[in-house]
ROLOVO-462763 format. One record per residue (C-alpha): z, y, x. Coordinates in steps of 0.1 Angstrom, whole numbers, padded with zeros to 4 digits, always signed. Each point is the difference from the previous one (the first is absolute). Layout:
ROLOVO-462763
ZYX...
This chain:
ROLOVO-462763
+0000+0000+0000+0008+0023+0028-0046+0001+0003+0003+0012-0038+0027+0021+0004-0021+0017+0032-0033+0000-0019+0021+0018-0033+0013+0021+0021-0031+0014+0018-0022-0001-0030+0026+0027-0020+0004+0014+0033-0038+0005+0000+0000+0014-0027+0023+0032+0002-0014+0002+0035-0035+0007-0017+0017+0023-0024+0015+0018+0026-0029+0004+0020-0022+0010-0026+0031+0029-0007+0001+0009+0040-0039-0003-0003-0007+0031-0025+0035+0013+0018-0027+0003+0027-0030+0009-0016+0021+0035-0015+0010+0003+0034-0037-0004+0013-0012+0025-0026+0028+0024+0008-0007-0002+0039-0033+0004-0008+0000+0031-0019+0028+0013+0024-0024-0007+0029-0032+0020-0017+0025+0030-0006+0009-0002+0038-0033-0003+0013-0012+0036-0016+0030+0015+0021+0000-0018+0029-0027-0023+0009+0000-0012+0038+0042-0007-0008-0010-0021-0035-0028-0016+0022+0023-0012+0025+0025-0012-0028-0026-0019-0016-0009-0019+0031+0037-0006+0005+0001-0020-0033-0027-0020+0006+0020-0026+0026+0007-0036-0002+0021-0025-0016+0027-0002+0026+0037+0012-0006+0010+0000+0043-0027+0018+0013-0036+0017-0009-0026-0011-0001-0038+0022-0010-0026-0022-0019-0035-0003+0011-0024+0028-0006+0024+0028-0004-0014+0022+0023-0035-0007-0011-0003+0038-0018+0023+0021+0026-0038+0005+0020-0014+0017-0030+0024+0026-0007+0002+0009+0036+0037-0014+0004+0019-0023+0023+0029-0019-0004+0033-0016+0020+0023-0019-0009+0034-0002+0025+0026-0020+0005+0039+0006+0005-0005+0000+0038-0030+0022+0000-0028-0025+0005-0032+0003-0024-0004-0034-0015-0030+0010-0026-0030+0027-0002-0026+0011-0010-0031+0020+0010+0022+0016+0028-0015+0019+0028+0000-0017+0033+0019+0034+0013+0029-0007-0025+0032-0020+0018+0012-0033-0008+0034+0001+0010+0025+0031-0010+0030+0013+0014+0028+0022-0020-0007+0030+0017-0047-0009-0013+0017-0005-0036+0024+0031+0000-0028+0021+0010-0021-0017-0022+0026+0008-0028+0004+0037+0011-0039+0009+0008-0015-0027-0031-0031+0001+0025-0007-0020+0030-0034+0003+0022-0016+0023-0029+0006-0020-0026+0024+0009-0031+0031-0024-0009+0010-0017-0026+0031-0028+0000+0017-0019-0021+0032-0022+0006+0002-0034-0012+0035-0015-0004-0006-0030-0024+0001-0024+0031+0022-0011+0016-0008+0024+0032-0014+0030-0008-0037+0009+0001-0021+0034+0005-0036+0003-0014-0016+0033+0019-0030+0015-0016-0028+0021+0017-0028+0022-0008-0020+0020+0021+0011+0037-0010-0037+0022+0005+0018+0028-0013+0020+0000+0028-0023-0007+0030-0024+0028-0011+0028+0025-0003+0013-0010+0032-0036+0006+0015+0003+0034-0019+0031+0011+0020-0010-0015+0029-0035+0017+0005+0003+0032-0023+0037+0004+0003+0008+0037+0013+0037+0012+0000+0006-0016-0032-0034+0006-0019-0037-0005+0003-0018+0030+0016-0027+0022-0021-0026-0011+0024+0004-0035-0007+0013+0001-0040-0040-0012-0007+0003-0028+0017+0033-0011-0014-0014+0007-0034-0029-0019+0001+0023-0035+0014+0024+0010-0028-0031+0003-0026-0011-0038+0010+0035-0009-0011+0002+0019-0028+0033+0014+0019+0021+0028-0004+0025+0013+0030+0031+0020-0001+0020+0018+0031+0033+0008+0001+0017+0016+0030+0037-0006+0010+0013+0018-0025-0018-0014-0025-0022+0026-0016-0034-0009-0010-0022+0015+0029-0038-0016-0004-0016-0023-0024-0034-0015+0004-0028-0018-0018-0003-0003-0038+0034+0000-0024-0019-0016-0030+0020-0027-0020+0030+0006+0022+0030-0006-0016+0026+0024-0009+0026-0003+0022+0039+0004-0007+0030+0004+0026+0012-0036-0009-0035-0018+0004+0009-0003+0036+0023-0030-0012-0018-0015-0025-0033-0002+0018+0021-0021+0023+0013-0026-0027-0033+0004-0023-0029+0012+0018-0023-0013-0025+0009+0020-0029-0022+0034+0016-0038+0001+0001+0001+0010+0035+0020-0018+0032+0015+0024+0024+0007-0008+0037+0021+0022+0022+0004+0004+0037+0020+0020+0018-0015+0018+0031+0032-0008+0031-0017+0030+0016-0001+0032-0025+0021-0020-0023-0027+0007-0031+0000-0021-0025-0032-0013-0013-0005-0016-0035-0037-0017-0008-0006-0006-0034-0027-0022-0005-0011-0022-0035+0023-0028-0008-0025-0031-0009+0031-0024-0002+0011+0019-0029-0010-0034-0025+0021-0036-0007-0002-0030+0018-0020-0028-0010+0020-0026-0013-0021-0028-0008+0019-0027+0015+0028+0007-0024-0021+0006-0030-0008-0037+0008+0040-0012+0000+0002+0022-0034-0022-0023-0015+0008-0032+0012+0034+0005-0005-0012+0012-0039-0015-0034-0004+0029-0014+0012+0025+0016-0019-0025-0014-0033+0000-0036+0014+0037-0001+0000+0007+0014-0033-0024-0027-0015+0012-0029+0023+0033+0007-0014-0012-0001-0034-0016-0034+0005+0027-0009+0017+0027+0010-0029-0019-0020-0024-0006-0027+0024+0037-0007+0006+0004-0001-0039-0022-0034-0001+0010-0013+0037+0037+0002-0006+0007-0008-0034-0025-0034-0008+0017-0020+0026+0031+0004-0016-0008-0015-0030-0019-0032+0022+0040+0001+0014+0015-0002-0033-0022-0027-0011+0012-0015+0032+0033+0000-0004+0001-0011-0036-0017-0035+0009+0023-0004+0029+0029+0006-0020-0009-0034-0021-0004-0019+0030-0038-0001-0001+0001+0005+0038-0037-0013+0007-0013+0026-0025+0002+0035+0020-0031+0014-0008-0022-0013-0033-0041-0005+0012-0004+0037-0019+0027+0017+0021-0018-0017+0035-0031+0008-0012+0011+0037+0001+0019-0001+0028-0018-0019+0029-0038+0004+0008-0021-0032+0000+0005-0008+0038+0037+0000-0007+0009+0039+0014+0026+0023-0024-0025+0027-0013+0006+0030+0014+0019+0015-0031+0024-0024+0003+0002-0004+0042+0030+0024-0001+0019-0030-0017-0015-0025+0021+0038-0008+0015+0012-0003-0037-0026-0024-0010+0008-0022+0028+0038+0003-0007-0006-0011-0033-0015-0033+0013+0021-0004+0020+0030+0001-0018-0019-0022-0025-0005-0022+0026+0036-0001+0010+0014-0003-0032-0021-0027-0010+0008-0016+0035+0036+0002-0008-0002-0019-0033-0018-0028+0020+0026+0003+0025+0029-0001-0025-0014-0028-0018-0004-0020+0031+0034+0013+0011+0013-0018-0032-0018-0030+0012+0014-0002+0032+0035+0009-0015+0003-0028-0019-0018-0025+0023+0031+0012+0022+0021-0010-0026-0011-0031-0003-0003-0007+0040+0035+0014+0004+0014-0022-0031-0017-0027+0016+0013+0002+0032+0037+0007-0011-0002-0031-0026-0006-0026+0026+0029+0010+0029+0024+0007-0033-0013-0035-0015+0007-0019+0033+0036+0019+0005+0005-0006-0039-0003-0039+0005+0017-0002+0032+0033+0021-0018-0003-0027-0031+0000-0029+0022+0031+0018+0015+0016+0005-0026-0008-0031-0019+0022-0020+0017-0017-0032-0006-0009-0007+0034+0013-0006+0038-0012+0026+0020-0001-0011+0039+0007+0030+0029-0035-0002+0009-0010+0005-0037+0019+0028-0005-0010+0015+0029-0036-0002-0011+0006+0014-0035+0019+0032+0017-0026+0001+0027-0032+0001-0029+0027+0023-0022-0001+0025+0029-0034-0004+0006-0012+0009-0038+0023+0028-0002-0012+0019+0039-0035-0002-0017+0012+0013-0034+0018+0031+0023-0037+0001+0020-0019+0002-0028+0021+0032-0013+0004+0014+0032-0038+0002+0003-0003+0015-0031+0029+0027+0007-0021+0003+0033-0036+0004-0022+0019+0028-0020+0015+0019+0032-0035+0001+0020-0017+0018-0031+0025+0023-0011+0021+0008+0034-0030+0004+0023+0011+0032+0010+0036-0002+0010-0018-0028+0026+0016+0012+0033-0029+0000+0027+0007-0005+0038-0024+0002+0030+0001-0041+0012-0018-0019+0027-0020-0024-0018+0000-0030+0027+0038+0001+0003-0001+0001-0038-0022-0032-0005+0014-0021+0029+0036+0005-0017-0016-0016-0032-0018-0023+0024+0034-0014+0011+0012-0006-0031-0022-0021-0016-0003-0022+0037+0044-0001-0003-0006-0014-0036+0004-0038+0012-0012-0008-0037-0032+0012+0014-0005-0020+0031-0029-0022-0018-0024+0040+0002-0017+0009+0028+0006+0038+0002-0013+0022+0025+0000+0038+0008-0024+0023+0014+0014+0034+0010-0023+0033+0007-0008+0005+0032+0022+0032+0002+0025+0015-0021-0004+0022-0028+0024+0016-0027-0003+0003-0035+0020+0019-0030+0013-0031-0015+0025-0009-0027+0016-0028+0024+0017-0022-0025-0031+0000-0029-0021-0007+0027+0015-0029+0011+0005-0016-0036-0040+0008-0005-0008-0022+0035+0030-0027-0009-0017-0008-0036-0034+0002+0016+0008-0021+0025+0021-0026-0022-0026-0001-0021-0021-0017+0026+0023-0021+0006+0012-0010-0032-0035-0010-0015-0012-0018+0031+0009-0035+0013+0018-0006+0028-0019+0000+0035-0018+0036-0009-0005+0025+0025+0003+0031-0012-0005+0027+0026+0013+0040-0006-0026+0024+0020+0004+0037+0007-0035+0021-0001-0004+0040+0005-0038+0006-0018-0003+0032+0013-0034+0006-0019+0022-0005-0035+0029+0016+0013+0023-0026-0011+0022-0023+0014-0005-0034-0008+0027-0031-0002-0016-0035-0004+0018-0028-0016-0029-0030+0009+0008-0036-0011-0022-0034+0000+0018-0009-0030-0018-0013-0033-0007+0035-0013-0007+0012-0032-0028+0000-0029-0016+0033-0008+0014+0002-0035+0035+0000+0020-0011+0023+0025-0014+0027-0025+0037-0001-0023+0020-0006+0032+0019+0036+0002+0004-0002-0041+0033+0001-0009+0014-0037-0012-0035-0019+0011+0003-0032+0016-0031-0016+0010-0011-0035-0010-0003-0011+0038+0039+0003+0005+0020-0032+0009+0017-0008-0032+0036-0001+0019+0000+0035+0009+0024+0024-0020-0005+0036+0001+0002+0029-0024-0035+0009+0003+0006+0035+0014-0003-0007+0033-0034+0012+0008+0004+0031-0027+0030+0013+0022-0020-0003+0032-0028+0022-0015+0021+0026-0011+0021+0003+0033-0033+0002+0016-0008+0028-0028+0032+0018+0011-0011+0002+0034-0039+0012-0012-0019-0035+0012-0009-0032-0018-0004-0038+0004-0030-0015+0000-0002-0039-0009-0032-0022+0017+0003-0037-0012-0018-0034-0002+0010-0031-0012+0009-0026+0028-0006+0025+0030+0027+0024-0002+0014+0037-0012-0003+0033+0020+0027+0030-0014-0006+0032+0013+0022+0029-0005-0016+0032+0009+0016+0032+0013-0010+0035+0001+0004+0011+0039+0017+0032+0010-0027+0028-0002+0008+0002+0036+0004-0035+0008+0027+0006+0027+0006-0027+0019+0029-0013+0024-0015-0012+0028
């Protein structure tokens, strides 16, 4: 469920995202308009300073540093302008169109008289600072100022303590006429003391227009450009036509207006579809649940979805349509719980079978050592006969012997009980499994009941520790290998080997025996609980346990026994062991 809950959870997540993105999307799109219109009203005051704005907004992606997309320098050549773009140490990382005579790398004292002049090599300045980044970022702008060189010539070649003599005012006139220019000379205490050329269309001029031709030089018909002369300390003012007095072309964002228009109309009918989608998507799959539910609730577990419901559901090469994929997880829940629950009522049923088949194995058992101790104690008590020392000694000896198997048989079922419901209070300790093995080894060769078995040992080849529940352990290998002696004649061999399978990762403990082994039928219902196999001597007494408690102590220690049989040649146990993920050994 945790995929569902993931899947539920991004597709609501989804959508609010959209909706909030289609909300930050016209967010941006008034923005965009109101930038826009901000930016045309700015470029009729000031257009070299909206110019070099414009190109600052026009960067890349990146958040750390920035970064100028490709071709967006491509119209500088056109208007006569040049652009650079300098970093926080004074390097220039981007340009365009820049003079070869123009530096690369600036110190504080270039940029302070940049600041303080707003000219460098003839050519007027325009910055702006960008401090979105991380570091910040200075775009310079340039334009070639032809006001300013031709008045400079002015001074420099007509220039006569502070004015232009009568002799050469012709001249002067004739370079201002090709200009359509208009000079002005003030002396040092500035009264008006020449003016030359043509005053037509020049604008009328206020004490404060000093400052605001400065912020908004735009806004007048006519661009003035002043030097002072260091020698006679005149001042000279060239007025000449302003042809930047128009907006910038904004094409590029004309374009974003309308994509972002469409936009904003996709989203608003996506989430109309969307709303009336979600009415159909989310509300017939309920009722396929309730139908679900209802049939499950009268035990009709094979019948979770009629041939109409599947039909709707599940395409034709078996796939959930795509409607319904967001419950895929659900369907298969639904199966599989179906599939569990109908599992369990085998499972009880068979349960039931196997409960009373112990009934009847345990009465069984009982009834014959209770029968033999019942005649034995009327015989007894009878009086009727002479009972010999020998005689009694036999009945107390077969007595004792029926009632140790009557405490066996419910010792292994107290022991059955423990293993499955006290697995975890199992205290594990870290145990050397050769030493362990030889110790049961010893006890079986001390057993001088045993002396007709042949029983061998052989130990790894080093020594190696495992977490092991010491006593459990050694009741799983005493059954196992009782068992192999038990059910085979006298004179068998039986042979307990020690194998590391690295490949596996297990450890494995062999109990081989050349014994008479054991039909299939046997082999297959060995580790069922109360089974006794039809290839048993017909002597032996047991409680029928004894493999069932070996399989869950080798449960309890995460392995398994594995049986290989044939009649006449033998039985090979093997328990297998997990191996410490590190498989430390004690050399």
């Amino acid at each position: 469920m945790k995929r569902l809950r993931r899947r539920l959870f991004l597709h609501f997540s989804f959508q609010f995202i959209s909706l909030a993105v289609a909300i930050i999307i016209l967010f941006f799109f008034i923005l965009l308009i109101t930038i826009v219109w901000i930016t045309k009203d700015e470029s009729k005051y000031n257009y070299y300073q909206t110019k070099i704005e414009s190109i600052s907004m026009d960067t890349g992606s990146s958040l750390k540093e920035i970064t100028m997309p490709d071709g967006w320098d491509k119209d500088l050549a056109e208007e006569g302008i040049w652009v650079q773009l300098i970093n926080h140490k004074g390097e220039v990382i981007e340009s365009g169109n820049v003079p070869d005579s123009i530096p690369k790398q600036y110190s504080q004292h270039d940029l302070h008289k940049m600041q303080e002049t707003n000219e460098l090599q003839g050519y007027s300045l325009y910055f702006y600072l960008e401090t979105l980044y991380e570091e910040p970022y200075l775009f310079v702008l340039g334009h070639e100022d032809k006001g300013r060189k031709i008045l400079q010539q002015i001074i420099g070649d007509y220039g006569k303590e502070g004015m232009i003599s009568q002799e050469q005012l012709k001249q002067v006139e004739d370079q201002l006429l090709s200009i359509d220019g208009f000079i002005k000379v003030y002396d040092v205490s500035e009264n008006l003391i020449q003016e030359v050329g043509s005053p037509s269309g020049l604008d009328k001029e206020l004490p404060l227009d000093v400052f605001v031709r400065k912020v908004a030089p735009d806004i007048y018909s006519t661009k003035t450009t002043i030097i002072k002369d260091p020698a006679t300390q005149a001042l000279w003012v060239l007025y000449t036509p302003n042809k930047n007095k128009e907006e910038i072309k904004l094409d590029s964002l004309k374009e974003i207006i309308i994509a972002f228009a469409v936009s904003g109309v996709i989203v608003l009918v996506v989430t109309i579809v969307i709303s009336f989608w979600n009415g159909f998507r989310y509300g017939n799959p309920l009722f396929i649940f309730t139908s679900w539910l209802s049939r499950m609730g009268t035990g009709k577990y094979n019948e979770v979805l009629t041939e109409k419901e599947k039909k709707l559901i599940f395409r034709k090469n078996g796939k959930v349509r795509l409607k319904y994929r967001l419950y895929a997880e659900v369907f298969q829940a639904f199966y599989a719980m179906a599939e569990k629950l109908a599992a369990s009522t085998k499972e009880r049923e068979q349960l039931e079978k196997t409960r009373e088949e112990w009934m009847a194995g345990i009465s069984h058992d009982l009834r014959t050592p209770l029968t033999t101790m019942q005649g034995y104690g009327t015989l007894l008590e009878s009086g009727q006969y002479e009972w010999s020392k020998q005689e009694l000694e036999d009945i107390g000896r077969t007595i004792g012997e029926k009632s140790a198997y009557m405490l066996s048989l419910i010792e292994d079922f107290s022991l059955s009980f423990r293993l499955k419901n006290e697995a975890a209070l199992v205290d594990f300790q870290s145990i050397e499994v050769n030493q362990l093995l030889t110790s049961i080894v010893i006890k079986f060769h001390e057993d001088m009941t045993l002396s007709d078995y042949h029983l061998s040992f052989d130990p790894l080849n080093h020594n190696l520790s495992l977490q092991i529940a010491k006593r459990w352990f050694e009741r799983m290998m005493d059954n196992l290998i009782y068992n192999a002696i038990i059910h085979n004649p006298p004179g068998t061999a039986i042979r307990i080997v020690i194998e590391e399978d690295s490949g596996s990762g297990k450890l494995k403990i062999m109990i081989k025996d050349n014994g008479i082994g054991m039909d299939e039928e046997t082999r297959k219902h060995l580790f069922n609980r109360y089974y006794r196999g039809t290839s048993t001597d017909e002597r032996v007494e047991g409680s029928g346990l004894g493999m069932s408690i070996a399989m869950q102590i080798a449960e309890l220690h995460k392995g398994d026994i594995i049986v290989d049989s044939e009649i006449n040649k033998g039985t090979v146990v093997t328990v297998c062991i997990p191996l410490p993920q590190d498989n430390k050994q004690l050399e």
